[in-house]
Every structure is written in C-alpha cells, then in structure tokens.
N, C-alpha and C positions, 0 to 999 in steps of 0.2 A: 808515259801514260797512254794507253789504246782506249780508241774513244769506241765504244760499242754501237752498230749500230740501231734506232730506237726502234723499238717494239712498237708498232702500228696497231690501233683500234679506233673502232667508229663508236659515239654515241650522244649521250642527250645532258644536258645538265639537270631536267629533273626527271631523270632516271636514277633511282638509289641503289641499284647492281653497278654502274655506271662510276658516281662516285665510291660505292667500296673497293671496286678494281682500281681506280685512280691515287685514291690516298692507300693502298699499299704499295702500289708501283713507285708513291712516293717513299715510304717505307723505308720500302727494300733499296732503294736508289737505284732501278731498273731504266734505264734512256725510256723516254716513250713520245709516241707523238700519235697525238689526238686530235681526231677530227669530231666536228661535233656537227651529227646529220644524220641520217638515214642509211641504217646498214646493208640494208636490201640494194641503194641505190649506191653506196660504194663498193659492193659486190658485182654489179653488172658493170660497172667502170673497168672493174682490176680484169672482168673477166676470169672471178672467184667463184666458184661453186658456193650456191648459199645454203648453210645449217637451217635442216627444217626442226626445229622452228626458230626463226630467226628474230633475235632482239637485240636491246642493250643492255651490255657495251659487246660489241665482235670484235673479236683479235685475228690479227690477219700471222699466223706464224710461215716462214718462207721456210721450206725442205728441198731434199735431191728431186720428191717429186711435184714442185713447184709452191706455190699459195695455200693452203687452206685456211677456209674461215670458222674462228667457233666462237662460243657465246655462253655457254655453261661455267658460271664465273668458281664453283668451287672444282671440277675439275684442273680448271684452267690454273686457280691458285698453287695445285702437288702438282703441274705442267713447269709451272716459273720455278719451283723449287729445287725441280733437277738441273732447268737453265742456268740458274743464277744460283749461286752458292753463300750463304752468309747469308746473317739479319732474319733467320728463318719464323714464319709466321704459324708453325704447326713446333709444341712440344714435344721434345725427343722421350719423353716418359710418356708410355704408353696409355697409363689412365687416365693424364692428365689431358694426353690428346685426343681421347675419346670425347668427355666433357667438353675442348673445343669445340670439336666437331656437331656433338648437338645443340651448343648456341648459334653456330653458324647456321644450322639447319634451321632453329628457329627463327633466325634473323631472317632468312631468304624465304621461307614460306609462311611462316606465321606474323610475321610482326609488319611485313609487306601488304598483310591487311588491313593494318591499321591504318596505312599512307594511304590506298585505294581506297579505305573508307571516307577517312576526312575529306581526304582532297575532290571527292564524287558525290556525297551522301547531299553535302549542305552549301547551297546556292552561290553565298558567297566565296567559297573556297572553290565552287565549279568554274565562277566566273574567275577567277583570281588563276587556278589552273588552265582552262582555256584562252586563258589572255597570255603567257607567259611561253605555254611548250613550244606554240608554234614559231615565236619569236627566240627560243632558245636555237632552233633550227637555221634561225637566218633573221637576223635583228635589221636587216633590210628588207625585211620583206614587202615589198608590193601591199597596200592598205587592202584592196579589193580582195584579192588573192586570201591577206592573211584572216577578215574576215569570214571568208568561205573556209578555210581551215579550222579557226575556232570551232565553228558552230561542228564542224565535223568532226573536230576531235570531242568535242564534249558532249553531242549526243552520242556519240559510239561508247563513250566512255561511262557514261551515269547508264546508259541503257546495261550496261554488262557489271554494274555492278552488282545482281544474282549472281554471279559464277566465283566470286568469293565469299557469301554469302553476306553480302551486304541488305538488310532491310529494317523497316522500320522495326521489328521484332526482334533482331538481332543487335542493332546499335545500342543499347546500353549495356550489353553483356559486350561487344566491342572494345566500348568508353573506359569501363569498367576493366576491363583487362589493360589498356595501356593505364590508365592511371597506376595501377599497381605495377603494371611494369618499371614506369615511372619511379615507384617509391622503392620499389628493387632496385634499381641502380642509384636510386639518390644515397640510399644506405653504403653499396657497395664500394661506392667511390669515394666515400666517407673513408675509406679501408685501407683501399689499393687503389692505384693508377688503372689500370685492362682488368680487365673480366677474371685472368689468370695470375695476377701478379702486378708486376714492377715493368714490363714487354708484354706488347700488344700480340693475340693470336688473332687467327684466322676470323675465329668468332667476334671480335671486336672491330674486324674489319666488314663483316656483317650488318652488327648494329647498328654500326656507326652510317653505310650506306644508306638505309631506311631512316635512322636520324637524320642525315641531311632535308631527308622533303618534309618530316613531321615536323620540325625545330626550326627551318631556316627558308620554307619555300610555302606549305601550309597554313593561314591564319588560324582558324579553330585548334592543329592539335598544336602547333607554334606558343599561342597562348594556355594552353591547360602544361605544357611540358616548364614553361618559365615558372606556372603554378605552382607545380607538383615537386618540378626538381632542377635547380638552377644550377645543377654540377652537371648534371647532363648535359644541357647548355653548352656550359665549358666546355667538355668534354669534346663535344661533336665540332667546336673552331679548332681544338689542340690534336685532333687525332686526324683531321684532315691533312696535317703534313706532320710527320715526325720524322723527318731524315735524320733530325736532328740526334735523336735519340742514340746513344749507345747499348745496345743490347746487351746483357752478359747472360748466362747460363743460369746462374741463383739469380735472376730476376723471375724466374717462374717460382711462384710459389705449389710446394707441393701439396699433392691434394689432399692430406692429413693435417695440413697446415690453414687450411683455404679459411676465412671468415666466416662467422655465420650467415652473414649477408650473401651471399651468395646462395645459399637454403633458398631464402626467397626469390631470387630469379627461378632457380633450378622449379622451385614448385608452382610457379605463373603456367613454363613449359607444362609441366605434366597438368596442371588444371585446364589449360585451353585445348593444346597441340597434342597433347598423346591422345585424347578422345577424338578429335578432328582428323587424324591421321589412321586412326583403328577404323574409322565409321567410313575412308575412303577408301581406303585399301578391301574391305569385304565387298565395297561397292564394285571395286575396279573386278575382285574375282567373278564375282555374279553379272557382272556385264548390265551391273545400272550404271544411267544415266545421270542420277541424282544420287545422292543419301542425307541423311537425317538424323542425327541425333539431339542428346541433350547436353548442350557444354554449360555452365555455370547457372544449372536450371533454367535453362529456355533452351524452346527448339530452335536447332539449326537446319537449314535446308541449303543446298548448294550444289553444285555443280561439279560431278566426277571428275578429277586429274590423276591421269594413271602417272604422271612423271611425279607426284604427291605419294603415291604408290610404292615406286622406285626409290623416295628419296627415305619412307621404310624400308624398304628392304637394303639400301646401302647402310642406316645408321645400325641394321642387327646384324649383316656383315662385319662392320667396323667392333661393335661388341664381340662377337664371338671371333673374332680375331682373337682378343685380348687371352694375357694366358690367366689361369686362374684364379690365382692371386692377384692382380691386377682389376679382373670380374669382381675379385669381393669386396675390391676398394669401392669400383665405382657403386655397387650395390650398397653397399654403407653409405654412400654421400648420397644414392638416390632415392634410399629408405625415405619413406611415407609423403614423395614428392607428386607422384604420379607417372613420373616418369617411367618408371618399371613397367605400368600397364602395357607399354611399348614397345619391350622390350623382350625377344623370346628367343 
C-alpha cells in the first residue's frame, strides 16, 4: 500500500466552502491536512503567492513549478478529479451533470445568503458568531486580543451585510426562501439519499457546506431548519463523512427517473437565483455599482459581483455544451421552474 502524500489547505471551521471541501475530501478518501487559520497568513509563511482574492479554504497544490495557492472550491473540485481517480463526485451523463452543476451553483452563491443573513441580520446570532470565529482560529487565544477581534470581526461583518443584500426589507423574502428550501429537501430526502440519487454529487457537497453553519453553528436558522426539516438535520451529521459509502454507477438516478421533489428545489433556484443573477450580470455589463430588482415581490438592492457574473456565464457554457438531446432533457425538467429565465 503507498501512502499518498496529504493534500494541504488552510481554513476556518465556520467557513461553509471550508467544510464542503472537507467532507468531500472525506468522500473521495483524498490524505489531507488542514490547518485551521488564516490563508493570507499561511501564504506569507510557505512563501506562496496569494489568489486574489483570497479566502476559505486555500489549497496549497505543489508542481515542477513550485506551490501555488487557490481557493475557488468548484474549480478545485474537476482539479481533484483528474488527481485522484474513483468515488467521482460529478455524473458521467451529461444531463444529469449539468443539473449538479447548478445546485452547486446555487449552494455557493445563493443559499450562502442565507448563512450571511442569519448569522449578521440578528443580534444574538452576531454575538454568538463573533464569539466563536475568532476562537475557531486559535481556541487559546489571549482574552484581551480576542476581545479586540470580536468586536472587529462583527462590526466588519453586520456593516457589509448590504453587499448580499441583506436588509430589513429583504429578510422576509430571505426567511421565506430558506424555509421552502427547507421543505424542498425535507421532501426530497423523503425520496432519495443526495440531490441526484443513491451517491453524493458535487452539488450536495455544496449544500451541505452552507448547511454546516445554518443547522449546526447558527441559533436562529439552527432553529427554523429543526422546524421545518429534521432530515436535513440528519443529513448534514451523515454527509459530513461518507467514506464509508460505496459508490456504484446505478446509484445516480437518471434524470427521467428523478422524483417530483426535486421540481421543488429546481424551482426555489429559478424563483430567487435566476432573477438575482439576470439583474447582476446587466449590472456587471453597464458598469453599475449596485442593481435592483424584484425577487419574490419585493425590492432587492445589492451590491454588483462580477465573479456572480462569471458564475452565469460558466453555467450557459456548461448548457450549451450539452448535445441536443441532452438540452431537451434538461429543458423538460426545467420547464416552468424559472430556471430557464437563465439560461440562453
């Protein structure tokens, strides 16, 4: 047996990109070793050129031409794929792995506002996240030190909640959208084990990183998710490590086969995120600053991300990839979801 050596990344324990990279690496049974800190500061250590922009979790991969560092965790996921062979977390049917593809999207940019929301919006969840990040960094920290860090990470943190468009006008069309997210997977898992089947994709290693801080680190959305859907719950302790699992091939269910439950996640997406992603993307061309539209009958205001941008235009690349036949599948399952609005 050749012991490989572990795959090195820096990050935070309530970072939910953080743990989605972590429980796939558990997964997939990839060696790894994690440090849990600041990737900026284990970048000037290695003498690593640091990814602007730099977050958690950073992978540090070694080549002929030394270190580099990256951090874009769905890249990084078809990176380990080519590395590491087996247990693969992306479906070899081409439909079926578009449809991963845009819950993982939705997982990484849309449902990541639900974690920013709770955990910023409401006082005791600020104080509750303020008290924990900086001691997830160093559980010895100096009292005086870690004091002065709280109060910095949580003014920096409620002050920027505008830039996901967190406000008092926005949180109930927020609330409102995980609870039904919520009652979308509580159904689904009624169903089926993963989003796709019997075997966990990409996309479930998405969800499930943003689940880690709503369900297990969060008071407020901790408590409406126990409310709403107690399979979720589960879910989010069982999917944290599945090495266990044995994969086979017919454990993806095909997408002519897929539950109805699944309708309803697929149409939460196109209810929130295809409007929220149409209304950035014209922003990004026009060189606003801001946009604005209307998601679930209220206005939304927010803050232009041209990498929100990009992460349209990678999901209509990955569609028009598809050969046509294929296209009419996914257009069939994404009939009257909203999805399509997205999609050109």
């Amino acid at each position: 047996m050749t012991l490989q050596t572990p795959l090195k990344l820096v990050g935070g324990t309530g970072s939910p990109y953080t743990q989605k990279m972590v429980a796939l690496l558990r997964y997939r049974r990839i060696p790894y070793s994690i440090q849990w800190g600041q990737p900026d500061a284990a970048c000037d250590a290695m003498g690593v050129e640091k990814p602007r922009p730099i977050f958690m979790p950073t992978f540090f991969f070694d080549g002929d031409a030394g270190t580099t560092a990256e951090c874009d965790s769905t890249p990084i996921i078809r990176r380990l794929e080519a590395m590491y062979p087996g247990r693969s977390v992306l479906p070899e049917d081409p439909a079926l792995a578009f449809i991963d593809y845009l819950i993982e999207d939705f997982a990484d940019e849309w449902c990541t506002k639900y974690m920013f929301h709770y955990r910023w919006h409401f006082s005791d969840d600020a104080d509750n996240a303020g008290t924990l990040l900086p001691l997830g960094m160093d559980v010895s920290m100096p009292t005086e030190f870690f004091q002065q860090f709280k109060q910095h990470i949580s003014e920096r943190q409620i002050s920027r909640l505008y830039v996901v468009g967190s406000n008092d006008t926005t949180a109930p069309v927020i609330d409102a959208s995980y609870r039904r997210f919520l009652s979308a997977m509580e159904a689904h898992l009624g169903n089926q084990k993963f989003m796709l089947g019997n075997r966990p994709g990409a996309g479930d290693f998405g969800l499930h990183g943003q689940l880690t801080q709503l369900v297990g680190f969060d008071p407020t959305s901790r408590a409406i998710a126990h409310e709403v859907s107690p399979r979720t719950v589960a879910w989010v302790d069982q999917i944290e490590d599945q090495s266990g699992l044995e994969p086979k091939e017919q454990d993806w269910t095909d997408l002519k086969e897929q539950p109805e439950s699944l309708k309803a996640l697929l149409s939460e997406i196109g209810r929130v995120y295809a409007p929220a992603q149409l209304a950035n993307a014209k922003a990004v061309e026009q060189g606003e600053r801001t946009w604005e539209c209307d998601i679930d009958g209220a206005p939304w205001v927010q803050q232009t991300f041209p990498y929100q941008a990009k992460c349209l235009r990678w999901t209509n690349q990955q569609y028009q990839a598809l050969s046509s036949s294929d296209r009419a599948l996914v257009d069939s399952i994404l009939q009257g979801t909203g999805v399509e609005t997205m999609l050109f």
